[in-house]
N, C-alpha and C positions, 0 to 999 in steps of 0.2 A: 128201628135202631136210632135211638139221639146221639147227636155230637156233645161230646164233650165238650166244658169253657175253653179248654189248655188248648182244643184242636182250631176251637174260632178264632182264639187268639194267634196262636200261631199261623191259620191263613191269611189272617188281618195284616200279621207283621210280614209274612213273605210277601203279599201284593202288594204292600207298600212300600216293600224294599224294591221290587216290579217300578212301579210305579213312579219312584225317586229316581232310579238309575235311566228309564227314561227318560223325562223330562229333564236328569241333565245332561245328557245323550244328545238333547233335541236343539239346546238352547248354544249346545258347544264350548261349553265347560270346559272340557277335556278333549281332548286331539287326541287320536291316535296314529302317530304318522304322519309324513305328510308328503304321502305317495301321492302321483299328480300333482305335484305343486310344486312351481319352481319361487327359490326366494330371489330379491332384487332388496338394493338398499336404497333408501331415502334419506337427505339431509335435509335439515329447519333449521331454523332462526329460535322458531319457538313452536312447543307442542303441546300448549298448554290443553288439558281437558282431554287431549288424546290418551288413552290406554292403551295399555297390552290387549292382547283378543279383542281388539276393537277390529269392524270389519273393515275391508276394501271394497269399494265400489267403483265400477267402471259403467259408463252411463245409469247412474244409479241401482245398478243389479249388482248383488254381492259375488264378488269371485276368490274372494282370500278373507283373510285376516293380519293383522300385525303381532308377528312372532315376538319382539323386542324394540325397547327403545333406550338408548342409551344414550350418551354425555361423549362425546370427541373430547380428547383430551390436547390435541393437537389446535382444534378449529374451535371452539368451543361451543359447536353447534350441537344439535341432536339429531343421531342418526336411527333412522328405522326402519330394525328388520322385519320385512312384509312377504308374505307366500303370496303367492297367485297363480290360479289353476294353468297348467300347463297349454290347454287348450286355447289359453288368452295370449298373443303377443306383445309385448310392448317393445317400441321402435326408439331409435336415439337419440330424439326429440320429447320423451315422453318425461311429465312433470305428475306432479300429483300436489292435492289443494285439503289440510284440512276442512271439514264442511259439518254442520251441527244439522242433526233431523230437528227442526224445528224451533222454537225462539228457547223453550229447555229441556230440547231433545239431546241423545248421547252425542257425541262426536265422532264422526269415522274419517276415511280417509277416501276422496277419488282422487281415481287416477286417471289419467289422460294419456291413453296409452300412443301417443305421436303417430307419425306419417309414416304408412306403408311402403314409400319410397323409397326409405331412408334405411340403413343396414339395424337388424332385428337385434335390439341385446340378449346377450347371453345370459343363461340362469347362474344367479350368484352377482352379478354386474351393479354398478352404483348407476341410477338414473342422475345422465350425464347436468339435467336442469336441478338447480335445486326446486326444493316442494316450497309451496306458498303457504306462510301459515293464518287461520280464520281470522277474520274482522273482529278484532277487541272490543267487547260491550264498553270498556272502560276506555279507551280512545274516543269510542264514537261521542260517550258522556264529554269528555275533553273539549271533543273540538264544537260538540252542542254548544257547549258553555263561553269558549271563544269565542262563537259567533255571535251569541245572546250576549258576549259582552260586548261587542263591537258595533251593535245594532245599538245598545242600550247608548253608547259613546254619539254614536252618531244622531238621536234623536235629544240628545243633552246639546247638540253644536244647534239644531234646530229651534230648539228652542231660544 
């Protein structure tokens, strides 16, 4: 018995429906829930390059993601709301730093989950540190440049 074209077709198109719904399944696309995970908030100065569903990392292993980022209207910082697996603690000293995978890798976020000493925060709680935000390509260019000119100044007195 031969298959039909309609019947190839139509298994081509189901595994690949298969096949799409994983891979965005795998990548984390889509959340469903977010049982096990408590959220905490973070404040910036600046977040630039950070996204939403960008990860958290806590000694560079992933434990969450970034639910939300938004605009203080009061402070006029940026706050972001971050999940992280309930099984992770973080203490009342704990900060978090954004950080880029590589010189034009994505941007995530670690966190420094603070001193076990110290009283544990609650799920939902503002991380009492503010977050530090990444080293600006365009500052560093800045202060390159200041000091190439002040080099240039000083070899002008030399002469």
């Amino acid at each position: 018995m031969q298959i039909k074209t309609e019947t190839k077709v139509g298994i081509f198109v189901i595994v690949s429906i298969g096949i799409f719904m994983f891979m965005t399944l795998g990548i984390g696309a889509f959340r469903f829930g977010s049982y096990g995970y408590s959220p905490y908030k973070v404040s910036f100065k600046d977040v630039s390059g950070l996204s939403r569903k960008a990860d958290v990392k806590i000694a560079g292993v992933k434990v969450g993601w970034i639910e939300e980022i938004e605009l203080s209207t009061e402070s006029g910082k940026a706050i972001a709301d971050i999940m992280v697996e309930q099984k992770y603690s973080l203490y009342d000293n704990a900060y978090a730093v954004v950080r880029q995978e590589g010189l034009i890798g994505t941007k995530y976020l670690e966190v420094t989950p603070g001193d076990p000493m110290l009283p544990r925060l609650e799920s939902g709680e503002k991380l009492a540190r503010p977050g530090r935000e990444a080293v600006s390509v365009d500052e560093l260019l800045f202060k390159f440049k200041t000091i190439a000119s002040h080099v240039e100044q000083i070899t002008d007195n030399m002469k």
